[in-house]
C-alpha atoms as one frame of an Amber mdcrd trajectory, in Angstrom:
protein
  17.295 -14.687  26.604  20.055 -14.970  23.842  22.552 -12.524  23.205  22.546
 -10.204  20.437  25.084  -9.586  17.721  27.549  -6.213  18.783  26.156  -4.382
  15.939  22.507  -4.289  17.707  24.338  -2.152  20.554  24.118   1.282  19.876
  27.132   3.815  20.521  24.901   5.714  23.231  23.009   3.130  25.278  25.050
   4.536  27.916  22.774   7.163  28.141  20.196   4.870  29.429  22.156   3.966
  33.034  23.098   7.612  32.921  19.363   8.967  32.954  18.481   6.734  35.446
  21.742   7.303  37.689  20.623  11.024  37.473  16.864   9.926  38.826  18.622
   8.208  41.861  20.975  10.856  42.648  18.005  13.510  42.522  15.812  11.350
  44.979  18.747  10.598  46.930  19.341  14.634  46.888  15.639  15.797  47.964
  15.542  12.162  50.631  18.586  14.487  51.957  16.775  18.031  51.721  13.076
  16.637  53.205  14.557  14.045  55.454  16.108  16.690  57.826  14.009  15.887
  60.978  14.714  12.183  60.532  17.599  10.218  62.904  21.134  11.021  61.121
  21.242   7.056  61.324  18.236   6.786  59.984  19.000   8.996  57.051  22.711
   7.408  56.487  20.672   3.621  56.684  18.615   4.883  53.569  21.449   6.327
  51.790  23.766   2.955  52.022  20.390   1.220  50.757  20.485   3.273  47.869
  24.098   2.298  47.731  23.699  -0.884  45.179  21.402   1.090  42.553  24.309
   3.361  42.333  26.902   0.934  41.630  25.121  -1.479  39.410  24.426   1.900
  36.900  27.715   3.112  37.696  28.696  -0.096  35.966  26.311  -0.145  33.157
  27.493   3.004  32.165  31.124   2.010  31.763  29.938  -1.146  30.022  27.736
   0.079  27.841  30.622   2.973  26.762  33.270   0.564  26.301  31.567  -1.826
  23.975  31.380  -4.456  26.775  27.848  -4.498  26.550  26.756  -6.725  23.568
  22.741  -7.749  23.448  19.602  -5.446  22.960  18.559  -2.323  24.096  15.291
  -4.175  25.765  17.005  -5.926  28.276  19.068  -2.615  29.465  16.465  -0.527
  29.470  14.037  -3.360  31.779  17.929  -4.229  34.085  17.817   0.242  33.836
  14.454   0.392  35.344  14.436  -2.275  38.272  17.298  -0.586  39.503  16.279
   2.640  39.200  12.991   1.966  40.746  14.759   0.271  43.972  17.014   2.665
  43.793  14.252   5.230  44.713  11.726   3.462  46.302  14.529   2.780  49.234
  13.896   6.160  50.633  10.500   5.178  51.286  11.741   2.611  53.485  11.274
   5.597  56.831   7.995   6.428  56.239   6.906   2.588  56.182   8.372   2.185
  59.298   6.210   5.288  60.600   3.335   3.243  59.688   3.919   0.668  61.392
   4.817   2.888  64.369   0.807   4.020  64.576  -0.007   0.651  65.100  -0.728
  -1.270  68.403   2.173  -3.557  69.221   0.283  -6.615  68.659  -0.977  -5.441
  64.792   2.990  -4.040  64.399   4.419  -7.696  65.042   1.983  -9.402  63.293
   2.008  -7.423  59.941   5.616  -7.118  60.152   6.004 -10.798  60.024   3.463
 -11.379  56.834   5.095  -8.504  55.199   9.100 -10.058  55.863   7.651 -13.689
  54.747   6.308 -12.351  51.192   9.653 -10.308  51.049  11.609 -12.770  51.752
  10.279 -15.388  49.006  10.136 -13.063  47.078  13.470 -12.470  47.478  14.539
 -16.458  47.274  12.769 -16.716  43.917  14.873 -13.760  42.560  18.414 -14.957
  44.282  18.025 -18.390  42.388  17.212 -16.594  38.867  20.484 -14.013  39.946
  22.594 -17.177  40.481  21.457 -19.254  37.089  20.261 -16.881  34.495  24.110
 -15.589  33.561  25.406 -18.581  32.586  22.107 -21.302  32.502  20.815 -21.097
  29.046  18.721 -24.359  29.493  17.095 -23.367  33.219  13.585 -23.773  31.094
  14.418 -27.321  31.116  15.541 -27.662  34.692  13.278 -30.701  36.470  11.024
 -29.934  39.027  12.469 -32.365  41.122  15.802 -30.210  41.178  14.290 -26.577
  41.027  12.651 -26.776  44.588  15.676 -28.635  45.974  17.854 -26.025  44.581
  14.726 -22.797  45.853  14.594 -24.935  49.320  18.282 -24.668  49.989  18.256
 -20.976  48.838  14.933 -20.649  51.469  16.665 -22.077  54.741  20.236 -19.625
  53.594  17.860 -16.922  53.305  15.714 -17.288  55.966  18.744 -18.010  58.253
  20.425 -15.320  57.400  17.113 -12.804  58.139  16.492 -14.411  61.582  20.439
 -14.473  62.364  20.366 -10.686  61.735  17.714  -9.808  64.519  15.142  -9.758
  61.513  16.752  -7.247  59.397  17.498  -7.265  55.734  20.895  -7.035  56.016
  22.245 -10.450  56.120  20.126 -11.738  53.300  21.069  -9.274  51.386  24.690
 -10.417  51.382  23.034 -13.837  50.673  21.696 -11.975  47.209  25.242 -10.617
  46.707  26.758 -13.672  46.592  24.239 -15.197  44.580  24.819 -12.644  41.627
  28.604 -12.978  42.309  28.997 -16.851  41.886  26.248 -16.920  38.690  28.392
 -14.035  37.175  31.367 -15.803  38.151  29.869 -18.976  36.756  29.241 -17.330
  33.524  32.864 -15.597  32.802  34.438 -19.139  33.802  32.524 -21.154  30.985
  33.041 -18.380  28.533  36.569 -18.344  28.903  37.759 -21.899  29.776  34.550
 -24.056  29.348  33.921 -26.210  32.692  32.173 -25.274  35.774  32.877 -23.940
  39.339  33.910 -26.955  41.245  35.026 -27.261  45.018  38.580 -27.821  43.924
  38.327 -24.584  42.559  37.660 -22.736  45.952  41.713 -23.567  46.496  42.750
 -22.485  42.988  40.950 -19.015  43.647  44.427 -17.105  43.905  45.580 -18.143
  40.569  42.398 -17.455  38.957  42.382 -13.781  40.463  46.228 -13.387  39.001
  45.076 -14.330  35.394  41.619 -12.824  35.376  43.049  -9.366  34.005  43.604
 -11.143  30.554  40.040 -11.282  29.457  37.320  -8.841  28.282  34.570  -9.301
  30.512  31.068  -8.409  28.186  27.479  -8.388  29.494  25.060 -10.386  27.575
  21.207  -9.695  27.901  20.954 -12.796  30.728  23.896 -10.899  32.752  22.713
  -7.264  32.066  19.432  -8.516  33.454  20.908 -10.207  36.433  22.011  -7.274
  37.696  18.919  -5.467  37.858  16.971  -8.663  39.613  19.879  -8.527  42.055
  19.569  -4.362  43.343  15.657  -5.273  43.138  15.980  -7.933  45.343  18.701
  -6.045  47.836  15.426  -2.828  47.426  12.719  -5.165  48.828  15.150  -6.375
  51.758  15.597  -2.415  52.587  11.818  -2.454  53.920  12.835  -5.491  56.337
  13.194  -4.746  59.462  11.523  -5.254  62.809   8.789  -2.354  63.916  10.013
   0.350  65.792   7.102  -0.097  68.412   7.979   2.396  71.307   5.990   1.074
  74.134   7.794  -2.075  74.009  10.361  -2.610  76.825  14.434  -3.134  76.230
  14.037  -6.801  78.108  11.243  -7.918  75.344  12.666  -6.837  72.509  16.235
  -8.358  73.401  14.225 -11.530  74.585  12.594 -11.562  70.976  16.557 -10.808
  69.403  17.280 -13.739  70.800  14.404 -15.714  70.149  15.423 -14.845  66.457
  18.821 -15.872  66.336  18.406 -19.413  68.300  15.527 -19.907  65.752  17.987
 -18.639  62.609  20.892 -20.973  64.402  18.598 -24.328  64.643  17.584 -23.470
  61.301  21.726 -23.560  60.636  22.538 -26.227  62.741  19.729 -28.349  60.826
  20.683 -27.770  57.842  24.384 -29.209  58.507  22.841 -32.299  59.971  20.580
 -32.763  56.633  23.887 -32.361  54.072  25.646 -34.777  56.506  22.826 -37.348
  56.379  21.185 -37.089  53.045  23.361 -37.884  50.141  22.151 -35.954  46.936
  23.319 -38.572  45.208  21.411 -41.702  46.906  18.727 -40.082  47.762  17.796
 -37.231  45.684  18.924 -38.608  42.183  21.971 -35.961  41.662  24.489 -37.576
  38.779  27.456 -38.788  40.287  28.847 -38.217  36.951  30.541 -34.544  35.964
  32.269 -35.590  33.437  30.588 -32.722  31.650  30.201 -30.687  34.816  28.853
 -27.960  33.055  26.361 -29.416  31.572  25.427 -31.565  34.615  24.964 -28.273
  36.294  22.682 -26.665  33.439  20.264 -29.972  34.213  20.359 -29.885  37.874
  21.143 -26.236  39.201  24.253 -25.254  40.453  23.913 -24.886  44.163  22.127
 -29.055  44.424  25.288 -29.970  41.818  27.667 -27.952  43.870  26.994 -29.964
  46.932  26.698 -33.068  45.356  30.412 -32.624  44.146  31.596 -31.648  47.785
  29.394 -34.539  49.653  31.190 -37.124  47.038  34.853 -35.441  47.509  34.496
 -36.949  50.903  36.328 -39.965  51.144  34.733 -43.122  53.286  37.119 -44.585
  55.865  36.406 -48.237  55.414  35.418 -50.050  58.242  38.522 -51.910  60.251
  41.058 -49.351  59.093  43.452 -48.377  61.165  45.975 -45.758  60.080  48.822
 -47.924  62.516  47.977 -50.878  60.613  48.423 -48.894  57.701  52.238 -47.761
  58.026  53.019 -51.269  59.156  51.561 -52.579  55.908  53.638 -49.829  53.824
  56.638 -50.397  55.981  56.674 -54.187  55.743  56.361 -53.976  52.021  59.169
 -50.917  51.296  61.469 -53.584  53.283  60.662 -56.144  51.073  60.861 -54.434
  48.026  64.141 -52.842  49.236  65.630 -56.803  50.654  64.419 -58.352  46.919
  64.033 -56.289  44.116  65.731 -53.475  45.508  69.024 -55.483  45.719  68.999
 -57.229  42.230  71.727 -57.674  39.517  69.498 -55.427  37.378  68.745 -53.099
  40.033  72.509 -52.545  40.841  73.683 -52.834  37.141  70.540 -49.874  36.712
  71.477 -47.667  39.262  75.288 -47.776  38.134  74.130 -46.331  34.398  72.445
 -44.138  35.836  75.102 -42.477  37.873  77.627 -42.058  34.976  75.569 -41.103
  32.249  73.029 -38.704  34.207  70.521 -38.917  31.281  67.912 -36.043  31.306
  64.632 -37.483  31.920  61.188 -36.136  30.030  58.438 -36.838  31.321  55.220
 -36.231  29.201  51.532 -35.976  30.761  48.971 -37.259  28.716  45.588 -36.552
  30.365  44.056 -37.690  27.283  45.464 -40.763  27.183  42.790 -43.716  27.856
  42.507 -47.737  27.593  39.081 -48.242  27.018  39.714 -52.179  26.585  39.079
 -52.249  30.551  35.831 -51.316  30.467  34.386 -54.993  29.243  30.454 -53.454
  29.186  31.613 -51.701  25.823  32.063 -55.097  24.197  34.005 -53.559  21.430
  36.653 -56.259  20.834  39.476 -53.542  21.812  42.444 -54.887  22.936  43.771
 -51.541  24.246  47.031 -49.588  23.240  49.455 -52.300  21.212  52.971 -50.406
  21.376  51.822 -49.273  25.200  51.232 -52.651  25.947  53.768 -54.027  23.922
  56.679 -52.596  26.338  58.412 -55.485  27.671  60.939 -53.696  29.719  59.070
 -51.096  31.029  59.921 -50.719  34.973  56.727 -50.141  36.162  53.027 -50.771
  34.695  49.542 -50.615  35.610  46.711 -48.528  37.269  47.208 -45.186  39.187
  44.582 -44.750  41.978  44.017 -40.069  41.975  43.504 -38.465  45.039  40.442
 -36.362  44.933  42.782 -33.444  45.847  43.693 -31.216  42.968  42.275 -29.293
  40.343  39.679 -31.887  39.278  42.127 -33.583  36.417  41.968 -36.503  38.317
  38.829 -37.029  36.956  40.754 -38.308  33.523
């Protein structure tokens, strides 16, 4: 799905959104008009449904007039018509439920559950194409191995979240949110720096927010599209929700609420156990290696390469350490260093300099700076830096040891 060049935009593919922002408003308008005898709840439920459809054309519009929007008409008009359809269909979401209100109670709960399990793949199988499409231009080549890990972990969110929310479509919808949220996300981060979304980055969210006003943000064809998977997805999840059966008693159908949310908190609770158990690494043949992040996540899917970053930020306490035995270790050595070294003709004579001429000290970071004579398995015959190596007086040499903690330069 590659992007276009700008001058295959024309100046009034805003029009397209438009029409079909007018087709939503107009059902939206007679839903109001027909819907009288309905529940005001009711009614104001299939309204906020509609809610999304509205939006995402809201934004297509302003895109599409602003020159943001630089691929082919094709993929607008398809993004145009999923969300126009959902947009829609939502208000059909009432008499469904009326349906299902004609039928025994037995029928109701059974049909209801068939119909929220093909939803809700459905559903899974759009969220993962919402979260890679924007920025995954090689997801053709993803391994099969790593496509179902990355659909089963999207499965046990989604399903989760659906039996969490007493059944409903509400939760999982949020799921679907998110998922277009980080892939967009995703996308404007490699366009305009280059690396992936890594857990480090979580922290560093404030500073990205206070800089993100510098850029241009343009749709492509994979992002336009996105967004139209996304408001489909959130317009199948509108027609989830449990029957309204009216015969059924208060106690039964809190009994079943509840049955639903221990199920939807196992399902929670066993997932946690599995990440803390199961390395991705070890065990399911995720790269340890991100020195390319990006393209590690291209080949493996972001949410598998996402947690394979966080399980291997986790640092191992080794076994016998003792954090008392620790500051007696560091202790016992500053006193050394501080009885020998510390108290040295060159030390003192040092330290004197230094207090009458106050020199100004620059410091210069090198992140690029490397000795690859270390690594022996290269056998390259490099002896490493000469003049870095050749610095006989230098105070202090040798290796640095990076805490994971940071922005991911360590990694250098």
């Amino acid at each position: 799905m590659n992007q276009y060049p700008a001058n295959a935009v024309s100046e009034f593919d805003w029009l397209v959104p438009l029409l079909g922002l007018a087709v939503v408003l107009l059902f939206g308008c007679l839903y109001i008009i027909i819907s009288r005898r309905e529940r005001p709840l009711e009614r104001l439920t299939s309204l906020m449904w509609a809610f999304p459809a509205v939006v995402v054309l809201a934004v297509q519009i302003v895109a599409c007039s602003h020159g943001l929007y630089i691929s082919s008409k094709r993929y607008l008009v398809f993004s145009v018509l999923l969300v126009t359809c959902s947009g829609f269909l939502v208000f059909l979401r009432g008499k469904a439920a009326d349906a299902f209100c004609r039928l025994s109670a037995k029928s109701a709960f059974a049909l209801g559950v068939l119909r929220d399990v093909f939803i809700l793949f459905t559903v899974v199988a759009l969220s993962f194409l919402v979260l890679e499409i924007p920025w995954n231009d090689q997801l053709e080549d993803l391994a099969p191995s790593f496509f179902w890990i990355n659909i089963s972990i999207l499965t046990i969110v989604v399903f989760a979240a659906y039996l969490l929310n007493g059944r409903r479509g509400l939760a999982p919808s949020i799921v679907v949110i998110v998922c277009l949220g980080v892939g967009l996300a995703q996308y404007y981060v490699g366009l305009f720096k280059g690396p992936a979304i890594v857990p480090s980055d979580v922290f560093a969210i404030g500073t990205a927010l206070s800089v993100s006003s510098g850029y241009d943000y343009v749709f492509g064809a994979a992002q336009i599209v996105a967004l139209g998977l996304a408001v489909a997805a959130i317009g199948l999840l509108a027609f989830v929700r449990p029957p309204a059966i009216r015969e059924l008693p208060v106690k039964k159908r809190v009994c079943r609420f509840a049955i639903c949310f221990g199920l939807g908190l196992s399902l929670c609770l066993g997932f946690g156990c599995c990440l803390s158990r199961v390395s991705f690494s070890d065990d399911l043949g995720f790269s340890r290696g991100h020195w390319d992040a990006l393209g590690v996540y291209r080949q493996q899917g972001f949410l598998g390469s996402f947690i394979t970053l966080v399980q291997n930020a986790q640092i191992q306490i080794p076994d016998g350490y003792s954090e008392e035995e620790a500051r007696e270790i560091l202790g016992s050595r500053t006193s050394q260093y501080q009885g020998e070294f510390g108290q040295s003709e060159s030390r003192i004579l040092a330290e004197n300099q230094f207090n009458d001429l106050k020199p100004t000290v620059i410091a210069v970071m090198n992140e690029s700076f490397s000795d690859l004579s270390i690594y022996n398995c290269l056998n390259s015959d490099y002896s490493g830096p000469a003049r870095f190596k050749g610095v006989s007086d230098a105070p202090y040499i040798g290796y640095v040891y990076a805490s994971v903690e940071g922005g991911g330069t360590c990694n250098s």
